[in-house]
C-alpha positions in Angstrom: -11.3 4.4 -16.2 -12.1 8.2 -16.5 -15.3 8.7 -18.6 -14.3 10.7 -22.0 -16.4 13.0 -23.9 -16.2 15.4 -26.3 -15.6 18.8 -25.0 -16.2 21.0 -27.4 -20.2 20.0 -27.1 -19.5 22.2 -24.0 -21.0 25.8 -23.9 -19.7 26.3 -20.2 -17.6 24.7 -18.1 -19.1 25.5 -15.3 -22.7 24.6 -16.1 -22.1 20.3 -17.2 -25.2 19.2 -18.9 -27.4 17.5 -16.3 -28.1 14.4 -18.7 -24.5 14.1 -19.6 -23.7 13.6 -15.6 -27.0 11.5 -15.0 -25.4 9.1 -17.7 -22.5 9.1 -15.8 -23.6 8.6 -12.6 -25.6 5.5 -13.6 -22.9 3.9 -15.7 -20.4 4.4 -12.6 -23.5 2.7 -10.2 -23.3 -0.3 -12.6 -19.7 -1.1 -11.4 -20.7 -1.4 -7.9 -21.5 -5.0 -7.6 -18.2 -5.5 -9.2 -15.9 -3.3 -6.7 -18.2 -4.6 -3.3 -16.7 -8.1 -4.7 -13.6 -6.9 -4.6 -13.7 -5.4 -1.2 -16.0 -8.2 -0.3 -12.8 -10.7 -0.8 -10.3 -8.4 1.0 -12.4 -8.6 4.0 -12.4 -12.6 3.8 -16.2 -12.4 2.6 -14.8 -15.0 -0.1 -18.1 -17.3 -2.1 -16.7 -20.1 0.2 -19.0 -19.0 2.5 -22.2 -19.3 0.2 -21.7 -23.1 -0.9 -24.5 -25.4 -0.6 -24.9 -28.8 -1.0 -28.3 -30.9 -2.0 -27.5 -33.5 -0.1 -28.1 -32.5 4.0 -25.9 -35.4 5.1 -22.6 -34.2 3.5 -20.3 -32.1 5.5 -20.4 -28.7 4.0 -17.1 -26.7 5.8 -16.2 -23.8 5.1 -12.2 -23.0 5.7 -11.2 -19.4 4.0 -7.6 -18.8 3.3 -7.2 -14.8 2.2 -5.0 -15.1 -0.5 -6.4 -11.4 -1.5 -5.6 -9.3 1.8 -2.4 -11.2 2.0 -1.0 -9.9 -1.9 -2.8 -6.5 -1.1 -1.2 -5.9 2.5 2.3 -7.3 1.4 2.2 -4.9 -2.3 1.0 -2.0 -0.1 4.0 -2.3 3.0 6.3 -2.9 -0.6 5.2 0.4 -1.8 4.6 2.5 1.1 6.5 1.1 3.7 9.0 3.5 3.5 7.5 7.2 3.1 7.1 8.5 -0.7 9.9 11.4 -0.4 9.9 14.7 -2.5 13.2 15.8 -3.8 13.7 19.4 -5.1 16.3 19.9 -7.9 17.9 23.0 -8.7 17.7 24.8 -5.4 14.1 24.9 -5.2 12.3 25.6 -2.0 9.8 23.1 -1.4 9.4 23.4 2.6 5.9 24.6 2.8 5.1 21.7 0.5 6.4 19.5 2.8 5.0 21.2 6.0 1.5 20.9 4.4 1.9 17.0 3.8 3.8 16.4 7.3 0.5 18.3 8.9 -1.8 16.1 7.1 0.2 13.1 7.9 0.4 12.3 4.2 2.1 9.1 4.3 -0.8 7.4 6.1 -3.2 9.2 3.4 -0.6 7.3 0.9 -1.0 3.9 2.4 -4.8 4.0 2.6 -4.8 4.9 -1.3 -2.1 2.4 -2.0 -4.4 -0.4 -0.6 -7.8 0.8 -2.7 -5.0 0.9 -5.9 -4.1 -2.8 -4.9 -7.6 -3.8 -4.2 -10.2 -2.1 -6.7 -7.1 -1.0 -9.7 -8.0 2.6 -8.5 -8.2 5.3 -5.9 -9.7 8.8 -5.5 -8.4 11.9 -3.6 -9.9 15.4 -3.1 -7.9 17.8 -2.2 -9.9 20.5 0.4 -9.3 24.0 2.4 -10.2 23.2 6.0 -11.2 26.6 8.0 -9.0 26.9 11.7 -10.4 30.3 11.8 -11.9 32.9 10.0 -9.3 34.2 8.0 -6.8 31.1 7.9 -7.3 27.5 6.3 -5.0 24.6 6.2 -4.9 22.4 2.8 -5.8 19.2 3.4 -6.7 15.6 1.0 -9.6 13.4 1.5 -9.9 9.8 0.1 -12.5 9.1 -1.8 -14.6 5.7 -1.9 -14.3 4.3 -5.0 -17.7 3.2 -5.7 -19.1 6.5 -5.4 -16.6 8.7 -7.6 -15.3 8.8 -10.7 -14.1 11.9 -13.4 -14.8 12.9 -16.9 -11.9 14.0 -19.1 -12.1 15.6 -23.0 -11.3 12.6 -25.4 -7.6 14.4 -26.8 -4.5 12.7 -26.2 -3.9 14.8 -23.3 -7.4 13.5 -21.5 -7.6 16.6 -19.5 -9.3 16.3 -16.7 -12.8 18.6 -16.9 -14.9 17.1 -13.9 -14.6 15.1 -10.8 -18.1 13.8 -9.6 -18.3 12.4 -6.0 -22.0 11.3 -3.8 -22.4 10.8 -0.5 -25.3 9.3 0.4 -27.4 10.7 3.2 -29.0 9.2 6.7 -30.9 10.5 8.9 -30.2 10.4 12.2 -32.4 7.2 12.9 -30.6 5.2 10.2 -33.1 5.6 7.3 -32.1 7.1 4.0 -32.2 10.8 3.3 -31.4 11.0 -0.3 -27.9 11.9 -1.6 -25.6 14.9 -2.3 -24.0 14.6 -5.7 -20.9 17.2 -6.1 -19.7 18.5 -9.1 -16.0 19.9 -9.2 -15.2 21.8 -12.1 -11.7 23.5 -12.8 -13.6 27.0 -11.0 -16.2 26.1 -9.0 -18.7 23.3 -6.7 -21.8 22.6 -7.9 -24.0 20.6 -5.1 -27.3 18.7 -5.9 -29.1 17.1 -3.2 -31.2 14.6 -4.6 -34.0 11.7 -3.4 -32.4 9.2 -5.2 -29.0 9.1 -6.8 -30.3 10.3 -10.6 -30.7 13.8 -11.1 -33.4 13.5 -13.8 -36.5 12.5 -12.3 -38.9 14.7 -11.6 -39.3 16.3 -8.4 -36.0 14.6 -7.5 -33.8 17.9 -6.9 -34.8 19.3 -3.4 -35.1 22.8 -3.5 -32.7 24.9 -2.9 -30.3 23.5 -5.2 -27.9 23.3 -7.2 -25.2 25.5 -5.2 -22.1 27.4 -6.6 -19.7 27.9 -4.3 -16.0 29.1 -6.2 -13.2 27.3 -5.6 -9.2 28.2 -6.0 -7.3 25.2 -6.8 -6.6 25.9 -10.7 -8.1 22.8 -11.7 -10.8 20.2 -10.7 -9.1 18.9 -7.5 -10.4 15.1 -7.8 -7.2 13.3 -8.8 -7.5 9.6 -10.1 -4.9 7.0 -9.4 -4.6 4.1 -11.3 -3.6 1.0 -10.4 -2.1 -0.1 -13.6 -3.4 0.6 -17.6 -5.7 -1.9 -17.4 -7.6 -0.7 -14.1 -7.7 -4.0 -12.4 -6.4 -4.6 -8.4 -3.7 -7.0 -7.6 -5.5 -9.9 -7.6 -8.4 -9.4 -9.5 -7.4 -11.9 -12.1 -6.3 -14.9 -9.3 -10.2 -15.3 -7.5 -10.8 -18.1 -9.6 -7.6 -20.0 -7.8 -8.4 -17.9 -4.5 -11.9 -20.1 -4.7 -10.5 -22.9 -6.0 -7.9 -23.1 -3.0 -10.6 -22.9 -0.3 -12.9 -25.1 -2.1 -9.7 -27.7 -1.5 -9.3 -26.9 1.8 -13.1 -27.3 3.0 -13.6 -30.5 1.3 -9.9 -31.8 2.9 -11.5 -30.8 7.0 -15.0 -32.6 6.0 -13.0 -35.8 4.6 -11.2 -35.6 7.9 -14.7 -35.1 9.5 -16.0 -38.5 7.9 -13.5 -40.6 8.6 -13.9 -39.6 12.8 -17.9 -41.1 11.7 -17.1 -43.9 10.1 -19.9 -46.8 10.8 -19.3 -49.5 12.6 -20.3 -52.7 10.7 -20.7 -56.3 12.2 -20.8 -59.4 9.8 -22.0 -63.0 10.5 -23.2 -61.4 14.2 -25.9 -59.5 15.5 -26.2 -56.7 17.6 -29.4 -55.9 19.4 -30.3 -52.2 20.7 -28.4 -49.0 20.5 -24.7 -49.0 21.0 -23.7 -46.4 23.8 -20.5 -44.3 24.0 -17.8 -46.6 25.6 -19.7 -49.6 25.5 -17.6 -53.2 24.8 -19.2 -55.6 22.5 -19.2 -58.7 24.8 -20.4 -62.5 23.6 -19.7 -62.4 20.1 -19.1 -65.5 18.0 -15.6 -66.1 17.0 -13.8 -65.3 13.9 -13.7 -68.9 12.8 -17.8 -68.7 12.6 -17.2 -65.5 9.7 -18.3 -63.3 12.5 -16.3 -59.9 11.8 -16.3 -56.1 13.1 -15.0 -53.1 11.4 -15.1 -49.8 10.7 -16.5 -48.2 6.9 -13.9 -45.5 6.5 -13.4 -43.6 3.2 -9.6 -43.7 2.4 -7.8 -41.1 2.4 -5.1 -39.6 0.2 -3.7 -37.0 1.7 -0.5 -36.7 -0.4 -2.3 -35.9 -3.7 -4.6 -33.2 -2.0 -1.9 -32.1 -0.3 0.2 -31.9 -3.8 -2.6 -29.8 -5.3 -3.1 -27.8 -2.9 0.6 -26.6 -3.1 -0.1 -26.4 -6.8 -2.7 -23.6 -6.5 -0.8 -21.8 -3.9 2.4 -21.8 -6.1 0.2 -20.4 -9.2 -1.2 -17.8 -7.3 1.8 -16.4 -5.9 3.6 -16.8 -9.6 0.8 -15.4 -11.4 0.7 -12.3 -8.3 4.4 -11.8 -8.3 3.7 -11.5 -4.4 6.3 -14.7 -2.9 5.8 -16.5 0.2 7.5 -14.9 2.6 7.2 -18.1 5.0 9.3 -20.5 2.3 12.5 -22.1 3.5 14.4 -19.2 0.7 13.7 -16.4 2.7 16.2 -17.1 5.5 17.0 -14.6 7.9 21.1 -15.1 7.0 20.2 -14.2 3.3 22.6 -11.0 1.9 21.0 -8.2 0.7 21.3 -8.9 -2.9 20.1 -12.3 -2.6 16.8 -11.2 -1.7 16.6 -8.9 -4.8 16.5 -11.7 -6.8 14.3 -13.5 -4.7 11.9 -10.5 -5.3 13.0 -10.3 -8.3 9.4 -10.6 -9.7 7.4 -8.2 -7.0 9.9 -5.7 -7.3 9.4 -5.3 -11.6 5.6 -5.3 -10.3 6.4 -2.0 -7.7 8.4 -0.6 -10.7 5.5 -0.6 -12.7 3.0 0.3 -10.4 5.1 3.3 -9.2 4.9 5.1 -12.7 1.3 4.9 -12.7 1.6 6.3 -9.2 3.4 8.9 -9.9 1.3 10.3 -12.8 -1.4 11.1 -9.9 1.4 12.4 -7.1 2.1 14.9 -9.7 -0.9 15.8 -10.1 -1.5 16.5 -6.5 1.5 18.6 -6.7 0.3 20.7 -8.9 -3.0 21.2 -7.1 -0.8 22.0 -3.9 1.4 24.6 -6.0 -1.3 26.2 -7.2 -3.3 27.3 -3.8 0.6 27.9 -2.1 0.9 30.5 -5.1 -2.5 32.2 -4.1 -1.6 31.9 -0.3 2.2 34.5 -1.7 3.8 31.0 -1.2 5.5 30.2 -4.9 6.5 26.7 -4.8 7.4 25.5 -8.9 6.2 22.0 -8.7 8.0 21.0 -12.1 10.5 20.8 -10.3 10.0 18.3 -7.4 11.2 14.5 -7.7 8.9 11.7 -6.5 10.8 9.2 -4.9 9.0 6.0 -4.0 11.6 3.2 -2.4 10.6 -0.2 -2.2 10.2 -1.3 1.6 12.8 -4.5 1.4 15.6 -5.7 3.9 18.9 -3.9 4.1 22.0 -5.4 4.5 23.6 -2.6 6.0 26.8 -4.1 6.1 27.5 -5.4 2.6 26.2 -1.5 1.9 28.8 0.1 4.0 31.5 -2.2 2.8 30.4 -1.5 -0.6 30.7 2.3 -0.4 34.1 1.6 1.2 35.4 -0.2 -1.1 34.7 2.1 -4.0 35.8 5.1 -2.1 38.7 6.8 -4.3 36.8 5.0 -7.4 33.1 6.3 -7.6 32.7 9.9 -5.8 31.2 9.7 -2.4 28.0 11.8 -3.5 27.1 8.5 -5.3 28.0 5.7 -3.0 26.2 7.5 -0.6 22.8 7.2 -2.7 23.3 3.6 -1.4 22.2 3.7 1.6 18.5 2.8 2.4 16.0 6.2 2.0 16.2 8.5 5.2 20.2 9.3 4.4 20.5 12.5 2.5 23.8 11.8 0.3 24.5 15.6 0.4 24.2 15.9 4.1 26.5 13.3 4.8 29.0 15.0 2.7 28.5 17.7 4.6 28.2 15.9 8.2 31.7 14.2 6.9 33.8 17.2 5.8 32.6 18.6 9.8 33.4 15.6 11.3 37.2 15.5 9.1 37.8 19.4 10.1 37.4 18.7 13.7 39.2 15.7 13.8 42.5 17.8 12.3 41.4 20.8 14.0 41.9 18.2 17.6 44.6 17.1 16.4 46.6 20.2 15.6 45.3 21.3 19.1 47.5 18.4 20.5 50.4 19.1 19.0 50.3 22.3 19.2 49.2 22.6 22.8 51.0 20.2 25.5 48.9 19.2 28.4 50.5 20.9 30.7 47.8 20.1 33.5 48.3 21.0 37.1 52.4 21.1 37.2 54.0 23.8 39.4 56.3 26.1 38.0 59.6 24.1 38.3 57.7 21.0 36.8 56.4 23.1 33.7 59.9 24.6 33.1 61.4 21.2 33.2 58.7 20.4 30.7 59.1 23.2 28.2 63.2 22.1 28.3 62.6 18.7 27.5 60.6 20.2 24.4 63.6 22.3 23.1 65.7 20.1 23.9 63.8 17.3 21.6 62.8 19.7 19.0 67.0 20.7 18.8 67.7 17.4 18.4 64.9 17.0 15.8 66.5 19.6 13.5 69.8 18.6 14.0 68.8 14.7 12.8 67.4 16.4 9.4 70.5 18.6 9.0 
């Protein structure tokens, strides 16, 4: 969460109180360990990997199933699988919005911070002038890595946002470290440090030279914090417990299968001299009727219970997820459009959810974008502009077209229209329809009122124009 203090303890904005971020900063490196976990289970680093057992002779496998990239990946392609669209109302102009986010390929910036929401519960942007010459620069929006930035808000209702802090930590070129630059963006200006270490009150620690104020023109600290969801937590932060559990199943089920291919061999009422070689037959052995007996020591194994529980963890963790196995005998490829709403029922009230909290931080990279269009004489009123987020689900396109035709003459067409999957503007289509219905009666009227005459001679052509009084006379005399 955003750190809160109490800004009124603040003489100037623009100067923060070097203890106050040195708190900070060290209360925002105690959450590391946590979010490297986190990205440490995405990866398929799961704990799996670090089991140990006391005894040297038991099998110790390690089989990873990744539960975590799986509910991340499919939540992420949910939300941003089709492009977030932004709607203006009331005639607004938005196109240099939109030129600036097409030119910054925004919706692949979207993804990337859809998948830190899903992972770590939140994600970072900057937003950043990038020089193409000397008097022009293109707005552009940099994500930010979690671990290393955070922002501090007044403690009001409003929580309004006073500072975004963000540090980079330095190399130099043969690998070893080279302290760190710790950034400061204040609703005016950039204040840099460049430190040893990443505190900024030990002595000697601040190199010299700094700190550097450099003015900046966004109209507010441009560090914009998503959330994931209220309580801050990724997608399946809550399920490692049955993610471990799971693979802890699924290794121990491989080395049971392991010890029953070494099962010992054991000989009663006989005896066997020397080492047994691969292939070998065990030739002159007493019979049966003597108790002589050979068998194998094999540990039984019940593979129905195992495999019982293991479908009991994998149904808890996609319940508990809301994220539903796409590879279950439901989703069939025949299902109708609306059946597979209901099937996603759950995962699609999780997207709802997720998109409001979304949305708080789209519209607050709005506003950063309105603000530096205004300076640039490019007034853009971001108020205005609709978020549109549209779940990435299959279409049934033709249940949807035989929906909107059979409402046609009961719900206006500027709503039925709204049907169709995102990428079909309802108000263009109204206006691609009425062109397509003038030229159809504009052809037609062409018809009637122009007879293909093609190449007929003169004598052919008058033949043709009698035959045409001579039908239209008989026309009128029919309706006299």
């Amino acid at each position: 969460m955003a750190f809160k203090i109490d800004a009124t303890l603040i003489k100037n904005i623009d100067q923060p109180p070097l203890n106050m971020l040195n708190y900070f900063i060290n209360l925002k490196n105690s959450r590391r360990f946590h979010y490297d976990k986190l990205e440490r289970y995405y990866l398929g680093k799961h704990i799996i990997f670090d089991r140990e057992f006391s005894n040297l002779g038991s099998k110790n496998n390690k089989v990873m199933t990744n539960y975590a990239k799986y509910i991340v990946d499919m939540v992420t392609g949910m939300i941003t699988g089709n492009p977030i669209t932004y709607i203006a109302d009331d005639g607004n102009d938005i196109s240099s919005i939109n030129d600036s986010f097409n030119k910054m390929d925004i919706a692949a910036h979207d993804t990337e911070l859809e998948r830190d929401l899903s992972c770590f519960g939140k994600a970072y942007e900057m937003a950043y002038l990038s020089a193409i010459s000397d008097t022009q620069t293109v707005e552009k929006i940099a994500l930010l890595d979690v671990r290393d930035t955070f922002v501090i808000t007044d403690d009001t209702e409003d929580a309004n946002v006073l500072y975004g802090v963000y540090m980079i930590k330095k190399l130099n070129l043969d690998g070893s470290d080279n302290g760190y630059l710790i950034s400061i963006y204040t609703p005016n200006v950039l204040i840099q440090y460049r430190t040893i270490n990443g505190t900024l009150l030990a002595d000697g620690n601040i190199q010299d030279g700094y700190p550097k104020f450099t003015k900046h023109y966004w109209g507010a600290e441009p560090i914009t914090e998503f959330k994931n969801n209220t309580q801050e937590q990724g997608d399946f932060e809550q399920l490692i417990s049955q993610i471990d559990a799971y693979n802890s199943l699924q290794s121990d089920r491989i080395a049971d299968k392991d010890a029953f291919v070494d099962a010992i061999l054991l000989g009663y009422g006989t005896q066997i001299d020397g080492t047994l070689e691969k292939g070998q037959m065990l030739d002159g052995l007493p019979p049966k009727s003597e108790g002589t007996s050979i068998e194998w020591l094999t540990k039984t194994l019940d593979e129905s219970q195992a495999q019982t529980l293991a479908d009991s963890i994998s149904a808890d963790i996609h319940e508990m997820s809301n994220v539903p196995d796409m590879n279950d005998q439901n989703f069939a490829g025949n299902v109708s459009g609306e059946a597979m709403k209901y099937k996603l029922f759950g995962l699609l009230n999780l997207i709802s959810v997720k998109s409001q909290s979304l949305k708080k931080g789209l519209r607050r990279r709005l506003e950063l974008m309105g603000n530096m269009l205004h300076i640039k004489a490019q007034n853009v009123d971001s108020s205005d502009i609709r978020i549109q987020i549209t779940p990435n689900i299959p279409v049934n396109m033709v249940d949807t077209i035989n929906n909107i035709k059979n409402a046609d003459g009961i719900i206006p067409r500027l709503v039925t229209y709204g049907w169709l999957p995102e990428g079909y503007d309802p108000n263009k289509l109204m206006e691609m329809m009425q062109q397509q219905n003038d030229d159809q009666i504009a052809s037609q009227q062409k018809a009637f009122s122009e007879p293909a005459t093609g190449n007929l001679d003169n004598s052919q052509q008058e033949d043709f124009r009698n035959d045409s009084n001579t039908s239209q006379s008989n026309t009128e005399n029919d309706n006299n």
